[in-house]
C-alpha positions in Angstrom: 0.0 0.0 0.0 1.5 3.4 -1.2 2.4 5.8 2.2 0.9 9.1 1.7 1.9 11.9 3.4 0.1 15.5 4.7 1.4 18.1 6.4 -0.4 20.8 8.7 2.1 23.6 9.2 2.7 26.9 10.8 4.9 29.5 9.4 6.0 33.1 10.4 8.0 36.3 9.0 11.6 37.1 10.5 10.0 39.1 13.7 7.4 36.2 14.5 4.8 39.1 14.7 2.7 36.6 11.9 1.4 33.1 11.9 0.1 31.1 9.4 -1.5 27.8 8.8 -1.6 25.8 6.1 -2.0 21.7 4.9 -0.4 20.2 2.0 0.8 17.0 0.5 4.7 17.9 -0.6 5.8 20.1 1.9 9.3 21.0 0.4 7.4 22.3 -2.9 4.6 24.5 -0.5 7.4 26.1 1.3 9.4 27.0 -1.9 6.0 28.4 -3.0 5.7 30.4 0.1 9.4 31.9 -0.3 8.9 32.8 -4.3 5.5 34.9 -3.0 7.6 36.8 -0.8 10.6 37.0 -3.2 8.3 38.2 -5.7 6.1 40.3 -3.0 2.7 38.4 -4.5 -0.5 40.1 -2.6 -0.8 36.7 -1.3 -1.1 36.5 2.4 2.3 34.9 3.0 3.9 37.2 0.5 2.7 40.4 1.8 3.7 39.1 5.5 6.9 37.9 4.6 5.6 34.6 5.9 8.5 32.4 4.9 9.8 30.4 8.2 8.3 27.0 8.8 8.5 26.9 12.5 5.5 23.9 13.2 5.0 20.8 11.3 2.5 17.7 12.0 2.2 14.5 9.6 -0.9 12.7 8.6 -1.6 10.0 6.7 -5.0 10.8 5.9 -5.5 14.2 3.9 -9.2 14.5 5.7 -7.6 14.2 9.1 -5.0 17.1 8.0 -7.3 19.7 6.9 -9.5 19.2 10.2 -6.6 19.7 11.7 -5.7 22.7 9.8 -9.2 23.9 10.7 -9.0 23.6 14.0 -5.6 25.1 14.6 -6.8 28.4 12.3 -9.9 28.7 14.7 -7.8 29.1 18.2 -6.3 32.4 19.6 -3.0 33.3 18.6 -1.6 32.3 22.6 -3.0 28.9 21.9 -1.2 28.6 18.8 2.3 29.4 20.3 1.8 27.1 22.9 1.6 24.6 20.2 4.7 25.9 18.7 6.8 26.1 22.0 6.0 22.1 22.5 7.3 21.3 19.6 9.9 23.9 18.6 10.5 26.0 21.9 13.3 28.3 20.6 11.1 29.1 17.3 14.0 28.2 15.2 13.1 28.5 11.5 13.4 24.7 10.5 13.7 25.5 6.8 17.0 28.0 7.1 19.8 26.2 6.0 21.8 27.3 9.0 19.4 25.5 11.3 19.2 22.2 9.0 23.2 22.3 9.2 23.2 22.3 12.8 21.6 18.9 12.8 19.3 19.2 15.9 16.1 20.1 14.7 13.1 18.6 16.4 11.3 16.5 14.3 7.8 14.6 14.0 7.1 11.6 15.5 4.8 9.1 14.5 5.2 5.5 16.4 8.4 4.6 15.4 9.2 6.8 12.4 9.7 9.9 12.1 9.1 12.9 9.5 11.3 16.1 8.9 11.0 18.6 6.1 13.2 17.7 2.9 13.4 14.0 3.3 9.6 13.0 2.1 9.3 10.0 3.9 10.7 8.7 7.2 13.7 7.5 8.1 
């Protein structure tokens, strides 16, 4: 059976003064969507926040159980929402900055025994 893979995700601008949520199935190719909107300054909400830092991630197998996810996470305050991102990422490092990925200590995803980190598409 093919593994198939769905991302809810939470990104910011360099101050952190903006969050957003999104869900997607290729989560490489939606960040690098999100950076060319702010690199060409689209109206687009992440491009006219700057939003281009991945600083949350959660995997799903099931695209249904993503986007009520998603859902649910765009309907709570902004406090809840960095309470979610301090459990997971309490420093708010930018997990898609190159200088952070070199570093080598980025939390990652769990799910049961594998886990799921941004750039690698499947679990190692």
């Amino acid at each position: 059976m093919r593994q198939h893979n769905y991302y809810v995700y939470l990104m910011t601008n360099l101050f952190k003064t903006v969050l957003y949520t999104g869900v997607t199935n290729d989560l490489n190719r939606r960040l690098e969507e999100h950076i060319s909107s702010v690199r060409t300054a689209r109206k687009n909400f992440t491009g006219k926040y700057r939003c281009q830092y991945l600083i949350y991630y959660e995997w799903y197998m099931h695209i249904e159980d993503a986007i009520a996810r998603e859902k649910q996470i765009k309907g709570w305050t902004r406090d809840k929402k960095e309470r979610l991102i301090a459990s997971f990422n309490p420093d708010w490092r930018f997990l898609n900055d190159p200088v952070e990925i070199a570093k080598g200590d980025l939390p990652f995803w769990c799910v049961g025994d594998d886990y799921w980190q941004p750039g690698t598409g499947s679990g190692k």
